[in-house]
Wavefront OBJ file of the C-alpha trace (Angstrom):
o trace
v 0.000 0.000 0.000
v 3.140 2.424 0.810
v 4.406 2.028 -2.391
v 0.931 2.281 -4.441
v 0.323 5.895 -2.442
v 3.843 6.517 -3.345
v 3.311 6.547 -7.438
v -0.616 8.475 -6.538
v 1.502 10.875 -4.180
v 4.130 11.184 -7.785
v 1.027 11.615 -10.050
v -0.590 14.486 -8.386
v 2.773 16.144 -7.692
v 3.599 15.934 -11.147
v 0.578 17.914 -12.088
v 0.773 20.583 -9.176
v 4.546 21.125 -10.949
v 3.244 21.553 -14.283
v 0.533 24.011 -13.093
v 3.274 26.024 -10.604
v 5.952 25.910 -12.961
v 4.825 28.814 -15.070
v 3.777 31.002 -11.948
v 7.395 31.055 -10.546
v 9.024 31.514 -14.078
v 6.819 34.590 -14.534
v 7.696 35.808 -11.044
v 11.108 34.918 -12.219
v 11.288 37.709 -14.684
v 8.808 40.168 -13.850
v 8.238 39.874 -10.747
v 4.489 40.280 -10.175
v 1.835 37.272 -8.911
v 0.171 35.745 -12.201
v -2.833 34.615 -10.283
v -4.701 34.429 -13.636
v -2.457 31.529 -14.293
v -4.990 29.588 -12.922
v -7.833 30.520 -15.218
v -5.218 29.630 -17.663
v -5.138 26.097 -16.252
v -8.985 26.117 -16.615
v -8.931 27.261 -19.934
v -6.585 24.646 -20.893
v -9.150 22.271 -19.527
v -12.032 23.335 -21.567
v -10.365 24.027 -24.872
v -9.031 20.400 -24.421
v -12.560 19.073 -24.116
v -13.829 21.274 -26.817
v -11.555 19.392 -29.422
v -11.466 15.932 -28.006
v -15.735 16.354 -28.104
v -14.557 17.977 -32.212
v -11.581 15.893 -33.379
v -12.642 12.155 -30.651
v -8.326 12.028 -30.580
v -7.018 12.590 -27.142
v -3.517 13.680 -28.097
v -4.803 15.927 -30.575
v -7.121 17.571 -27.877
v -3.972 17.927 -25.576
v -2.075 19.539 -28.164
v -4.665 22.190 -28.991
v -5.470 22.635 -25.163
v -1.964 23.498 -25.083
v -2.189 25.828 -27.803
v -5.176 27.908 -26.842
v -3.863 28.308 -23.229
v -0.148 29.312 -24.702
v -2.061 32.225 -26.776
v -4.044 32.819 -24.163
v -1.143 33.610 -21.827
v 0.642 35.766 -24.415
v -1.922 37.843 -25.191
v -2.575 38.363 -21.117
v 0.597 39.348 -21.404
v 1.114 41.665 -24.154
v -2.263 43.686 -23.274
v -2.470 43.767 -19.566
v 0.869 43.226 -18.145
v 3.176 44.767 -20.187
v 1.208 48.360 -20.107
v 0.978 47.851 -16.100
v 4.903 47.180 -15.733
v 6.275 50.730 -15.021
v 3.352 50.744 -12.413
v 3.978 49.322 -8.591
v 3.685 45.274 -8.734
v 0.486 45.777 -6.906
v -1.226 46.500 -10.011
v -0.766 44.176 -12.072
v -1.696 41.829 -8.890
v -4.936 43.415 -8.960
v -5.515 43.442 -12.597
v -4.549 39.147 -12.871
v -7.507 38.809 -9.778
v -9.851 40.489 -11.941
v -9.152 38.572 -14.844
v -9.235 34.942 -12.988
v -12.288 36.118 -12.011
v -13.781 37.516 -15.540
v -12.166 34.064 -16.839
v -14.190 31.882 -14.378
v -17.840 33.715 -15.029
v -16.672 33.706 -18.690
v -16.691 29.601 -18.500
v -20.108 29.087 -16.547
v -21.483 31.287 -19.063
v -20.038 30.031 -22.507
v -20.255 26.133 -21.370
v -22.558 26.317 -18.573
v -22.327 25.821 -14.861
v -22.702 22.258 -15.072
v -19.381 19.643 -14.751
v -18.792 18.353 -18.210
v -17.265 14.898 -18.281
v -13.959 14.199 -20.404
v -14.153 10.626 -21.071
v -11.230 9.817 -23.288
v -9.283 7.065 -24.643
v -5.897 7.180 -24.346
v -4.799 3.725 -25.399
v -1.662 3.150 -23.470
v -3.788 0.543 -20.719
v -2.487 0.437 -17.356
v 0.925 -0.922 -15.481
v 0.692 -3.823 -13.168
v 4.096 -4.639 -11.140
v 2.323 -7.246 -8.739
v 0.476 -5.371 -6.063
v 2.118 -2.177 -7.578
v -0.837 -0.291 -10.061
v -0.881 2.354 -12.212
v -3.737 3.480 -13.644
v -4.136 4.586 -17.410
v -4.120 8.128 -16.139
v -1.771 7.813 -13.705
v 0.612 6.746 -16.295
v -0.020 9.213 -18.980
v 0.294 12.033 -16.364
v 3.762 10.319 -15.151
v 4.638 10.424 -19.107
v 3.540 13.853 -19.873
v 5.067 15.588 -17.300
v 8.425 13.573 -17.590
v 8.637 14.920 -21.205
v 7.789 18.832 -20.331
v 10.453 18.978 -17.900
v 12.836 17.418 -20.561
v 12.048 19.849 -23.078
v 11.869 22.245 -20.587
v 15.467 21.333 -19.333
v 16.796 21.478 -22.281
v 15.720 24.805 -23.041
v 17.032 26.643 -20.041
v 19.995 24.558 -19.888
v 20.976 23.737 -24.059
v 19.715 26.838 -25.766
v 20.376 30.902 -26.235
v 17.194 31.465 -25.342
v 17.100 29.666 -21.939
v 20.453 31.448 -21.234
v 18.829 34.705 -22.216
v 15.814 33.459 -19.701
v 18.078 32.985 -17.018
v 20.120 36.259 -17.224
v 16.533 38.019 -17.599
v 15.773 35.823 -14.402
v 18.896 37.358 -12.729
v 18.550 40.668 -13.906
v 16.659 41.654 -16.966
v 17.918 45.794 -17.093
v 22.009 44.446 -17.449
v 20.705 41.637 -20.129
v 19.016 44.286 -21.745
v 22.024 46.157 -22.183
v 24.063 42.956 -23.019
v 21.460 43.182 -26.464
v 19.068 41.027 -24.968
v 15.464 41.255 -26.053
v 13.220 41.285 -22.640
v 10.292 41.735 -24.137
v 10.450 38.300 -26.329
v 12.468 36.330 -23.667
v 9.346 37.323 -21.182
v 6.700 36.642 -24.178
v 8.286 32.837 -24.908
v 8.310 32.879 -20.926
v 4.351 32.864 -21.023
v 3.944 30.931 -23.687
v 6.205 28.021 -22.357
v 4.234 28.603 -18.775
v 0.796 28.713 -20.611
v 1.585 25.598 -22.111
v 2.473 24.110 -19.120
v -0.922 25.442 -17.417
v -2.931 24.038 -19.964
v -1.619 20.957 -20.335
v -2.057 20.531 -16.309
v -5.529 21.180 -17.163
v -6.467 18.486 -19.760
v -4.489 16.137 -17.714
v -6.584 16.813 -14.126
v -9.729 16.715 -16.548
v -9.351 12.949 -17.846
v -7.426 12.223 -14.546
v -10.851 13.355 -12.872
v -12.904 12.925 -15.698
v -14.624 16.441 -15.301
v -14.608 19.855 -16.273
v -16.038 22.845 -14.543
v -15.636 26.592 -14.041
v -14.411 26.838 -11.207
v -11.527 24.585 -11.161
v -8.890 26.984 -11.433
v -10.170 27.797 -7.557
v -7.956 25.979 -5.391
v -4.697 25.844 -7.842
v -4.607 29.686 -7.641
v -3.833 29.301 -4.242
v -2.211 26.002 -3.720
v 0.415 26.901 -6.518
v 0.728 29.850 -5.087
v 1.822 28.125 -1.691
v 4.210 25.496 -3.787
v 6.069 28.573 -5.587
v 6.843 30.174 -2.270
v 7.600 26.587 -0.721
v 9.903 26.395 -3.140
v 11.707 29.426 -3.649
v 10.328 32.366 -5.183
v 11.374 32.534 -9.248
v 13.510 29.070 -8.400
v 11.965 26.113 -11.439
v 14.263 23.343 -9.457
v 12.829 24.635 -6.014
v 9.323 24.930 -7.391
v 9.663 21.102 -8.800
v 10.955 19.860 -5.836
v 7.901 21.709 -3.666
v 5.414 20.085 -6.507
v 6.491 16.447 -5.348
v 6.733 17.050 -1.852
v 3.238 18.609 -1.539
v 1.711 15.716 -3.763
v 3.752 13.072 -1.506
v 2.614 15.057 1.638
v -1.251 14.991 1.002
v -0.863 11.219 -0.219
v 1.129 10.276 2.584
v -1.291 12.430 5.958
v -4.624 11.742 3.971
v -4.300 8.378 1.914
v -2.129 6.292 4.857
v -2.677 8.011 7.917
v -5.979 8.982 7.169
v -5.713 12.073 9.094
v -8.758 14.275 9.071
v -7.079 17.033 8.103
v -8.440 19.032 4.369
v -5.994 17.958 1.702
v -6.070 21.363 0.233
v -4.661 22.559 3.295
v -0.968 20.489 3.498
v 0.701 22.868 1.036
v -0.269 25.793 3.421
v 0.682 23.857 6.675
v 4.235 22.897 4.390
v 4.644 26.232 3.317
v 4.276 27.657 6.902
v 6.742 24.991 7.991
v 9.492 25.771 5.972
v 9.326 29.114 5.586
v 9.851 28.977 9.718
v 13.601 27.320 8.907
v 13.779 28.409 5.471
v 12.385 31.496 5.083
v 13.331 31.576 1.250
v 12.140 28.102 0.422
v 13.531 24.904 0.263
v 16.307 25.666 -2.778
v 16.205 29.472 -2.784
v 18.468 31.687 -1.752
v 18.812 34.430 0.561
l 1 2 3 4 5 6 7 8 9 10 11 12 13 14 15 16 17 18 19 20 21 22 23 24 25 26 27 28 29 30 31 32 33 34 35 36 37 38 39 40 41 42 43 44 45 46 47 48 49 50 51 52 53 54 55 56 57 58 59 60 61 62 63 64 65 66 67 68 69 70 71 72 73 74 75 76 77 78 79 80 81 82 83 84 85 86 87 88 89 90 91 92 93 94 95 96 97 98 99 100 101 102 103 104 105 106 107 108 109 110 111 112 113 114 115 116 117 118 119 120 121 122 123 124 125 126 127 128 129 130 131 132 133 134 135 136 137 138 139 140 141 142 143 144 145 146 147 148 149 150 151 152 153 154 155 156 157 158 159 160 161 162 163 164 165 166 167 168 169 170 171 172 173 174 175 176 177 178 179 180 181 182 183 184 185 186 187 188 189 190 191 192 193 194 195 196 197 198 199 200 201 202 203 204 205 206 207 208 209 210 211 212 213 214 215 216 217 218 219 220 221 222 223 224 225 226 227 228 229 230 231 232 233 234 235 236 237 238 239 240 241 242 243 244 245 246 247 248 249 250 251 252 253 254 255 256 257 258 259 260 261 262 263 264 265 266 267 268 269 270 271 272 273 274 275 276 277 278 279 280 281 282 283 284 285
């Protein structure tokens, strides 16, 4: 049973890093709180249902989920947070409420209040080890994520544009003057983190099988809580947070059954660490 909560505790920590890991890279650069990342994550979720219910082809429908939420996150940030920059950080904070806000009414309205089911076929069937089980989703979460922080890797750490990321991460007024271009690095930042958000989205909706408005609720806040668990603007920290959270909620809830609210650990974790570490588990003072 430990090691069967062990690959659930993986599985949902996989998908809280996938969701966080485009919050702290746009903290990373611009410092402001994307809470409309979230709705992004939502959107992700719907536009993925939209095309699976168009094209019936699951990895079709997580491509273009991916898509629409990558577009979606440029344009947030090429109309709302790019005029707001010169401004304290407070407004754009204000402005990406609002929006997850707008975003969530926008969803009950266009596909109703109601929790649409996402019933897809993946096709990969599930792993049996013995007692040891993953399940189809399980798996394919495990799989997706695994790839995204390869490519994602590999970017930061094998390309002149995930250099240029990092210096802008650093400091993006002296890798401006080094001929940098900001504004691109921090536009490919939002689509990469988008992308991320939706897939996140599609995944939790066949994981779950269900879409609704309101889903981007508790992931505004939980990712939140994992970014500053990890290290504000720090991807390794914020991946390490992701697993630990996941492993923690599997671990108090699923073995000790501990009637505690699952949504709460990450809070409880972040409070925890920020006691000893108050900059996170990998960031830096």
């Amino acid at each position: 049973m430990l090691v069967q909560q062990l690959a659930n505790g993986i599985a949902v920590g996989s998908v809280y890093a996938l969701i966080s890991l485009g919050l702290t890279m746009v903290y990373g650069i611009l410092r402001i709180l994307h809470i409309a990342h979230a709705g992004i994550y939502a959107l992700g979720a719907y536009t993925g249902w939209f095309a699976f219910r168009l094209v019936g082809e699951f990895w079709l429908s997580l491509f273009i989920g991916m898509a629409g939420s990558a577009l979606a996150g440029y344009l947030i940030e090429r109309f709302l947070y790019s005029p707001l920059l010169h401004l304290p950080r407070i407004a754009p904070l204000i402005v990406s409420i609002g929006l997850f806000t707008a975003m969530e009414e926008t969803f009950r309205i266009v596909a109703g209040p109601h929790t649409l089911t996402y019933n897809a076929k993946i096709g990969i069937g599930d792993l049996s080890l013995g007692n040891f089980k993953l399940t189809e989703t399980q798996l394919l979460i495990l799989i997706v994520t695994f790839l995204i922080l390869i490519i994602l890797w590999v970017i930061l750490s094998r390309t002149r544009t995930g250099l240029a990321m990092r210096a802008c991460a650093m400091d993006a007024e002296t890798a401006s003057s080094f001929g940098v271009n900001v504004k691109a690095i921090v536009a490919i930042n939002f689509l990469i983190g988008s992308a991320m958000a939706g897939a996140a989205g599609v995944l939790i909706g066949v994981y779950d099988n269900q879409v609704w408005p309101t889903m981007g609720s508790i992931p505004a806040y939980k990712a939140l809580a994992i970014v500053v668990l990890g290290g504000l603007g720090n991807i390794p920290g914020t991946v390490l947070a992701s697993f630990v959270v996941g492993m923690a909620e599997t671990f108090f809830i699923g073995i000790l059954a501990i009637p505690f609210p699952r949504d709460a650990v990450a809070f409880v974790a972040m409070i925890l660490v920020l006691m000893f570490r108050p900059y996170g588990l990998l960031g830096k003072g």
